[in-house]
C-alpha positions as CSV (number, residue, x, y, z in Angstrom):
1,X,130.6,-79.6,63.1
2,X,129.6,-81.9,60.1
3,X,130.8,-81.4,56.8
4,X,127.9,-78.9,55.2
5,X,128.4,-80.3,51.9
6,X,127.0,-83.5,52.4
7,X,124.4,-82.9,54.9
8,X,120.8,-82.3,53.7
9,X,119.5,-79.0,53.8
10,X,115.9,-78.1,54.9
11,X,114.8,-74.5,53.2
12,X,112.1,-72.3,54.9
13,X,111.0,-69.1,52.9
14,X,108.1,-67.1,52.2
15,X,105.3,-68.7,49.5
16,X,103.9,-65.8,47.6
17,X,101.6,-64.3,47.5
18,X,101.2,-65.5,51.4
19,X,102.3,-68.5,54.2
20,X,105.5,-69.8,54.2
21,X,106.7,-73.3,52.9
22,X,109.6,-75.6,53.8
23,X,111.5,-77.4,51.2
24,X,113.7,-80.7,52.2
25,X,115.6,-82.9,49.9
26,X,114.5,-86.2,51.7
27,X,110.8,-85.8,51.2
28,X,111.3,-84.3,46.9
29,X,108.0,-82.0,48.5
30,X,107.6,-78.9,49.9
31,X,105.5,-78.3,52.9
32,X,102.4,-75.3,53.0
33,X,102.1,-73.1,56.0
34,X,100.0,-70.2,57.1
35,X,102.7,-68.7,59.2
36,X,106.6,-68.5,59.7
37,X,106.6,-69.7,63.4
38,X,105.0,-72.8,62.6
39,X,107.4,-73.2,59.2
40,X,110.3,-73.1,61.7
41,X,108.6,-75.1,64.2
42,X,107.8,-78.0,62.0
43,X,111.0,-77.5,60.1
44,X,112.9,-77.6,63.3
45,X,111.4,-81.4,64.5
46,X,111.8,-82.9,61.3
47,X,115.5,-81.6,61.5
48,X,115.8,-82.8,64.8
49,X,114.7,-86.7,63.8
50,X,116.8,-86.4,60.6
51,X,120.3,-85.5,61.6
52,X,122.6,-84.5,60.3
53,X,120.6,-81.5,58.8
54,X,121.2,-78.2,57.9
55,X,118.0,-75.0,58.3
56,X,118.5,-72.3,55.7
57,X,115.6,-69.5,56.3
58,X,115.2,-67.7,53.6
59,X,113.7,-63.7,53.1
60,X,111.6,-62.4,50.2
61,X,114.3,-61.3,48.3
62,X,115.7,-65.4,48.8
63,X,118.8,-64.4,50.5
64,X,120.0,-66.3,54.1
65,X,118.4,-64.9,56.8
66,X,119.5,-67.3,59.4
67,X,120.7,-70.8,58.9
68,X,120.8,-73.7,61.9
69,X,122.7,-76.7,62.0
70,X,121.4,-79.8,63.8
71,X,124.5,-82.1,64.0
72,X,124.7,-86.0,64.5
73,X,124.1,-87.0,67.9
74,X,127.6,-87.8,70.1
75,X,127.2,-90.6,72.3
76,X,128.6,-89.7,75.9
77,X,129.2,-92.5,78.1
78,X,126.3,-94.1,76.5
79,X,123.5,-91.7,76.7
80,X,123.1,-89.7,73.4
81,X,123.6,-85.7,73.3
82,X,121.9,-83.8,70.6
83,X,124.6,-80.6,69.2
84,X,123.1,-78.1,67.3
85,X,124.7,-74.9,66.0
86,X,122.9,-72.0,65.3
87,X,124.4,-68.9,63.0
88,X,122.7,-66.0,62.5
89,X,123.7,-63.3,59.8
């Protein structure tokens, strides 16, 4: 598991008064969406190209609702296998 405290976290959580919006430390912008599946989906690829990156969803209230963890990629006998944790509270 990488060491949370230096890998970038990507923050998903509700935009009032509605959509959702994800917030990442690489791009200093945050991103505007009409729906939580597609904040997680989009949040999710970008995480997935970015390694090592951690997803912190967010509720209303701005407490962790789930977080998942997309570790560097391992190489195994030379072909490269993506680990990803995912912890849900």
């Amino acid at each position: 598991m990488p060491d949370t405290e230096t890998t970038a976290t990507i923050i998903v959580k509700p935009k009032t008064p509605e959509g959702w919006m994800m917030v990442t430390p690489r791009l200093h912008s945050k991103i505007y969406f009409h729906g939580r599946q597609r904040a997680l989906h989009f949040a999710r690829a970008y995480a997935n190209l970015h390694r090592p990156v951690k997803i912190c969803v967010l509720n209303d209230r701005g407490e962790v609702e789930a977080e998942e963890i997309f570790a560097e990629l391992f190489h195994d006998s030379g072909e490269a296998t993506p680990r990803a944790e995912i912890a849900e509270e």
